[in-house]
C-alpha positions, 0 to 999 in steps of 0.5 A, a space after each residue: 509109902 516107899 519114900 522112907 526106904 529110898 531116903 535111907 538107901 540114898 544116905 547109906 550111900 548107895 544111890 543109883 548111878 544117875 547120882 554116883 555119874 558114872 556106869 555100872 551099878 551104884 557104889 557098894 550094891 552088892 555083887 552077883 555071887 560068883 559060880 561055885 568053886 571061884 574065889 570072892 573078890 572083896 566089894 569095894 567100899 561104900 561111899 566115895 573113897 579114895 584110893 590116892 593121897 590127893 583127889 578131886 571131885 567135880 560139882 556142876 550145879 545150877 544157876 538157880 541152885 547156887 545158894 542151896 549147894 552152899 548153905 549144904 557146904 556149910 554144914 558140911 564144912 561145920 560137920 567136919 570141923 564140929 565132929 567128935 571124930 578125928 577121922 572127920 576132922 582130918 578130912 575137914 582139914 584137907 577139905 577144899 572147896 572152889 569156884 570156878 570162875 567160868 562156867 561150867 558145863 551147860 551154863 552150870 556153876 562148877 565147884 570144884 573139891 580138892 582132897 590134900 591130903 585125902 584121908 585113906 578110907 574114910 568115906 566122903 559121901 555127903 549123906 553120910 558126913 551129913 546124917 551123922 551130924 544132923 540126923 533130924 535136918 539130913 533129909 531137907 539137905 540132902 534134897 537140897 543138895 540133890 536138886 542143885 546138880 545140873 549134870 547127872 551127879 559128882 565126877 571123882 578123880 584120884 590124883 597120881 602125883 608125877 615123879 619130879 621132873 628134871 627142870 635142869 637137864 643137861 644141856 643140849 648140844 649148841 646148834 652149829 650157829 651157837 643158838 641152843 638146841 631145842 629144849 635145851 639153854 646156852 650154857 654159861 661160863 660157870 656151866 649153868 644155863 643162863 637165866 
């Protein structure tokens, strides 16, 4: 029987594209050897790492499936908090999850995980928090979870945090009617723009 293989496949989490909803080969699938002579690129980790300090993943997950993706959130949030690990603890800590109030794509619920901070290396792969945590249930969750998705899986987005932008920039040239110039505020007396 080939379930078993597939099972553990999917929670060393190198599931097939279709889950990791993005192209190309499954995250961690091991690379084509290179021609002879040509240096090795290092694979990218297993599982869904970030390469930023804040992330965010999207989960659209269908109507009828809403309290499964839950009750998979909540021993999700209990894995994390409960782990012996510090790792795991850190990434619970920063761990938030919404729902958005409008629908999301096709009529699905969305939800939304907001990583901040995120924890540098640490894998976020569901399968992975949740094998570790319930070894003899991670097969019932993990098609739980699974079945809920109402699009081909999870987007993940690394945030790049902009440089602080200039609120106060100098003020504009006044127009020749005293009006400020676009973008720009009337100075006061004191030289700071009126408010």
């Amino acid at each position: 029987m080939r379930l078993p293989s597939i099972a553990l496949a999917l929670i060393l989490g190198t599931a097939l594209p279709l889950f990791a909803g993005q192209g190309g080969p499954p995250a961690g699938a091991p690379a084509p050897a290179p021609p002879p002579g040509q240096n090795v690129v290092s694979p990218p980790p297993l599982g869904r790492v970030f390469a930023s300090e804040q992330g965010l993943i999207f989960n659209a997950i269908r109507p009828d499936k809403v309290m499964d993706f839950e009750t998979v959130l909540a021993k999700l949030r209990a894995a994390l908090a409960n782990s012996k690990d510090p790792v795991r603890n850190q990434q619970g800590w920063g761990w938030k999850i919404f729902k958005a109030a409008e629908p999301g794509p096709n009529g699905s619920v969305l939800y939304v995980f907001v990583m901040d901070p995120a924890v540098k290396g640490a894998d976020y792969g569901i399968a992975k928090i949740l094998s570790e945590a319930y070894p003899n249930e991670v097969m019932d969750l993990y098609r739980m979870y699974t079945g809920a998705f109402a699009t081909a899986g999870q987007s993940l987005i690394n945030l790049q945090a902009i440089p602080s932008l200039n609120a106060n920039p100098s003020p504009a040239a006044p127009a020749s009617d005293g009006a400020p110039a676009a973008g720009g505020a009337a100075p006061s007396s004191s030289g700071a723009p009126k408010r």
